[in-house]
C-alpha positions as CSV (number, residue, x, y, z in Angstrom):
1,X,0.0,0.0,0.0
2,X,2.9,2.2,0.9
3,X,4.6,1.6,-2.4
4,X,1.4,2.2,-4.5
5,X,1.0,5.7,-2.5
6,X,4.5,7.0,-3.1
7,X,4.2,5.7,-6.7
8,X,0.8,7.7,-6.7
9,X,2.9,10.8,-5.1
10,X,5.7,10.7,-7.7
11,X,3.3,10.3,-10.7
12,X,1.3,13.9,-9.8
13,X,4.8,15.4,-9.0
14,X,6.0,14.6,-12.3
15,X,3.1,15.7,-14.1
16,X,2.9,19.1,-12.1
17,X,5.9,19.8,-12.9
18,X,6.0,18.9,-16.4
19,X,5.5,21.9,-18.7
20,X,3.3,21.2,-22.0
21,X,4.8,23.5,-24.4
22,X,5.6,21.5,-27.5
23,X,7.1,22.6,-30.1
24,X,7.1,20.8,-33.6
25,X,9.8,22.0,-36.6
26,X,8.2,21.2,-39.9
27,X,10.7,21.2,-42.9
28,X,10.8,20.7,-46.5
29,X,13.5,19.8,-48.6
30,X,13.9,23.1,-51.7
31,X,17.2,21.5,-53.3
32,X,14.9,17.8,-53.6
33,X,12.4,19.9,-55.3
34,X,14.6,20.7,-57.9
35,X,14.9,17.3,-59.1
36,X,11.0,15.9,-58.8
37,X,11.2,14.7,-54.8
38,X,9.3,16.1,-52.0
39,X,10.9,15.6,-48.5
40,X,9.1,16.6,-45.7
41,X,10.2,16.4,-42.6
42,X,8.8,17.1,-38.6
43,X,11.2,18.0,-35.7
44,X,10.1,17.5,-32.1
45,X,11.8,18.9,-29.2
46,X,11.7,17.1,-26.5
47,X,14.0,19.3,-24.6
48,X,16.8,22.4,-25.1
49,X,19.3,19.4,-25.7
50,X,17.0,17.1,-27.9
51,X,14.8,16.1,-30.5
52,X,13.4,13.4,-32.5
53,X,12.8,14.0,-36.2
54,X,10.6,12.0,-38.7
55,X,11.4,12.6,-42.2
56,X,9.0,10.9,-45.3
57,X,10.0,11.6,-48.5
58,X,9.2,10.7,-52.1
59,X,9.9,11.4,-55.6
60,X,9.2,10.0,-59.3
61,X,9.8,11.1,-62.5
62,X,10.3,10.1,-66.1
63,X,13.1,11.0,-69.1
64,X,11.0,10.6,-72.7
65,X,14.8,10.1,-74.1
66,X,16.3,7.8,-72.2
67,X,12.5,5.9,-71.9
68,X,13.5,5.8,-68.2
69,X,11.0,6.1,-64.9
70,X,11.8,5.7,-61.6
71,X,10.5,6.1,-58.1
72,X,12.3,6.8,-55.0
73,X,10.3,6.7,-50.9
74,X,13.0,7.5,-48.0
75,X,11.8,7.0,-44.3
76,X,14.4,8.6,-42.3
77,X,14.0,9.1,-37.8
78,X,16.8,11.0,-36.7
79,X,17.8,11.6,-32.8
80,X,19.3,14.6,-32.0
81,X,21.6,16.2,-29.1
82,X,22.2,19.9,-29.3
83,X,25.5,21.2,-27.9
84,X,24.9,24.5,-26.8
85,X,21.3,25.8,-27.6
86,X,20.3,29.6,-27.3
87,X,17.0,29.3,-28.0
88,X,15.7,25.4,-27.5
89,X,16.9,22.6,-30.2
90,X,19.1,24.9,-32.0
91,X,22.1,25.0,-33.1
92,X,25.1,22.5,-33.5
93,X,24.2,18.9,-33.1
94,X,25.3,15.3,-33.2
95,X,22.5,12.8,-34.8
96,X,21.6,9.4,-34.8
97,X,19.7,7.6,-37.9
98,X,17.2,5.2,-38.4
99,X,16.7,4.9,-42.6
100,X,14.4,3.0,-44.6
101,X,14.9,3.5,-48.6
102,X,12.4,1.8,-51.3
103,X,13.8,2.8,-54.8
104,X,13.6,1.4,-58.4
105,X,14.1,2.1,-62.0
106,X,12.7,1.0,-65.3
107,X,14.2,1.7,-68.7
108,X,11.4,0.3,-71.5
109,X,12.5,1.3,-75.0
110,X,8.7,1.8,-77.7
111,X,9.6,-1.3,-79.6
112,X,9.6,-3.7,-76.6
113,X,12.3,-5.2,-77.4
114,X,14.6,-3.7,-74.6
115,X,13.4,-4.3,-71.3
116,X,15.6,-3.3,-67.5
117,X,14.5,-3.3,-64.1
118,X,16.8,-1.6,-61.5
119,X,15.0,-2.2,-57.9
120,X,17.0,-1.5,-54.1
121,X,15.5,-1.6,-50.8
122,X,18.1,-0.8,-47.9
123,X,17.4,0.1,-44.1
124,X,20.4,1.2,-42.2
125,X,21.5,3.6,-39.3
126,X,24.3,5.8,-38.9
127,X,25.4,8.7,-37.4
128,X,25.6,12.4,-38.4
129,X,26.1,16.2,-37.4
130,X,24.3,19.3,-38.3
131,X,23.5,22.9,-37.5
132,X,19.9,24.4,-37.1
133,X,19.1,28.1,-37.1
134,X,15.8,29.2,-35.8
135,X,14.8,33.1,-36.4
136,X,12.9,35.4,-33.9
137,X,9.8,34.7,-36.3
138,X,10.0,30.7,-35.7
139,X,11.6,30.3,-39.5
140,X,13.9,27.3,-39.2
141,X,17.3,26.5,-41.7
142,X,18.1,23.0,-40.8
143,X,21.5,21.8,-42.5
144,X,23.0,18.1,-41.8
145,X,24.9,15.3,-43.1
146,X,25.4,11.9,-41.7
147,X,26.9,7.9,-42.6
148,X,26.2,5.1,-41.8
149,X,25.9,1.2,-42.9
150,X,22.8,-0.5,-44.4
151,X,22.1,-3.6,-42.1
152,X,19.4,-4.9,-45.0
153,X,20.7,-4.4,-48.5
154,X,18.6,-6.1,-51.3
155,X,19.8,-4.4,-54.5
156,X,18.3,-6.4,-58.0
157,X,19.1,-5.7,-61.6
158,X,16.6,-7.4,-64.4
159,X,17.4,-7.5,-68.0
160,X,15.1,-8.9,-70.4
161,X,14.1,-11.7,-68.2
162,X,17.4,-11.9,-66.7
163,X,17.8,-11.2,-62.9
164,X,21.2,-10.2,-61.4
165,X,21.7,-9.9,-57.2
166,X,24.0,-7.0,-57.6
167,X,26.6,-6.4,-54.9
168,X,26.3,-2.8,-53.0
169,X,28.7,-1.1,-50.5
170,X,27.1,-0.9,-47.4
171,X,28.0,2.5,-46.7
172,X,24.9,4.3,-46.5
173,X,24.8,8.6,-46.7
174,X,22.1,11.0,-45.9
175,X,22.0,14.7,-45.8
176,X,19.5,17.4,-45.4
177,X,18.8,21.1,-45.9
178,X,15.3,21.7,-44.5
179,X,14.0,25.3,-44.2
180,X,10.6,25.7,-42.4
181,X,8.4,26.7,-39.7
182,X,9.0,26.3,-35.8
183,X,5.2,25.6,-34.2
184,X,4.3,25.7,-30.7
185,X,6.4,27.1,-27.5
């Protein structure tokens, strides 16, 4: 009974104390635009010193030339420890990565005669370091790069009904330039 009541004691004090002001930094990705991929990316501080970051992106395109399409889906969580904040999560910081890439390429020439299939699916972690900037007006400039090695690496190459098991480095890379918004706080 004892231990129930000071568990009971601790709980409230915890919650009392705690202070509910999240704060959320949404991102996109202007350089992925460029090139046909949306990255999007949300940023949540769970304290000066650290955050947790969710990134989805995805991106798809075609070349009438080459008679190539292709498709590319990164999931990316990213743990982050700020140095020396001023103003909450901000910054220099060390990261952590969780990433998850789904990617594949077809080249189909107008005769049918040619046909290649170019498919990869990789999850890996790593580690990385970056610098965010967050303005008195809550616009965030998030810059980072990290490495790390792919733990799953299934890489395929199919040529006209012929399937090769092609042989990647493990080395995985990601990077980021995210300008957005800071909401909440």
């Amino acid at each position: 009974m004892k231990a129930r009541f000071l568990i009971l004691i601790l709980s409230l004090m915890v919650l009392y104390t705690y202070r509910a002001e999240a704060q959320v930094d949404v991102t996109i990705n202007p350089v992925g635009l460029l090139f046909g991929d949306l990255s999007v990316g949300g940023d949540f501080i769970l304290s000066d010193e650290f955050s947790i970051e969710g990134t989805l992106g995805f991106g798809s395109g075609s070349d009438d030339f080459t008679n190539l399409k292709w498709r590319n889906i990164p999931i990316t969580a990213v743990g982050k420890y700020y140095f020396n904040p001023d103003d909450g999560a901000d910054k220099f910081y060390a990261s952590a990565f969780l990433r998850f890439i789904n990617r594949g390429y077809t080249a189909d020439d107008d005769t049918q005669t040619t046909y290649a299939e170019y498919s990869q699916t990789r999850f890996g972690l790593g580690v990385g370091i970056g610098y965010k900037a967050v303005s008195r007006s809550g616009i965030v400039f998030d810059i980072g790069l990290g490495v790390g090695r792919a733990l799953l690496d299934n890489t395929k190459f199919e040529s006209d009904g012929e399937e090769f098991i092609v042989e990647w480095p493990e080395i995985m890379f990601t990077g980021k330039l995210g300008v957005g918004y800071r909401f909440g706080g």
